[in-house]
N, C-alpha and C positions, 0 to 999 in steps of 0.2 A: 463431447468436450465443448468448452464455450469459445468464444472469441478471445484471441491473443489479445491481453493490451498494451497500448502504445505509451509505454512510462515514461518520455521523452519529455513530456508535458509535467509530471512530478519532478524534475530535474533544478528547477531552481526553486522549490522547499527544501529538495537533499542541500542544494549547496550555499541555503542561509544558515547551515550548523543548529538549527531550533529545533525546537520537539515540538510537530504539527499533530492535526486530525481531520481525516477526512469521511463526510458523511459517506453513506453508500452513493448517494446521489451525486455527490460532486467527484466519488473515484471514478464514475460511471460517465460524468460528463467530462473530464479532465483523460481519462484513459482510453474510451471507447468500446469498455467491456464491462462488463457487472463483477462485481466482488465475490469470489467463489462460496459456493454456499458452504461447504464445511470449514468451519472452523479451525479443523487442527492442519486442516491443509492449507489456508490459508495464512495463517502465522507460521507455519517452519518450510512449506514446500513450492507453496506458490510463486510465482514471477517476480508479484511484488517483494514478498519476501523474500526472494533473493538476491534483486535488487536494492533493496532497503539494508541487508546486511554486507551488500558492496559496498556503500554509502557511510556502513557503522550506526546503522540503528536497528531497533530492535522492532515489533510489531507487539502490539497487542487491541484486544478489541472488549469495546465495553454497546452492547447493542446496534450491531450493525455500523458502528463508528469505527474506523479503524484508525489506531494512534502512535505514529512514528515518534522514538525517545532516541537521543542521542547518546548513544556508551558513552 
């Protein structure tokens, strides 16, 4: 299992209300952990992702980019 990350640092993107994107690099330098390699775990089960849908956004990823949408 990888390192927990510290999403404390995504905390004022959630709370500008916008729909951001973060490369792999910048969730890796802003979290402290790399971006889970799967995919479907990623968008519905991961930390971020359930974080993100604490917040009311949704996840989705288009090449290793991951891109927060506000409901």
């Amino acid at each position: 299992m990888g390192k927990q990350p510290n999403l404390s640092e995504l905390l004022p993107l959630f709370e500008a209300h916008a729909d951001f994107s973060l490369t792999e690099a910048q969730y890796a330098e802003k979290t402290g952990a790399a971006l889970p390699k799967d995919a479907s775990y990623l968008l519905k089960k991961s930390a971020v992702a359930r974080f993100a849908a604490e917040k009311g956004y949704v996840l989705s990823l288009n090449e290793r980019t991951v891109s927060f949408k506000k409901n």
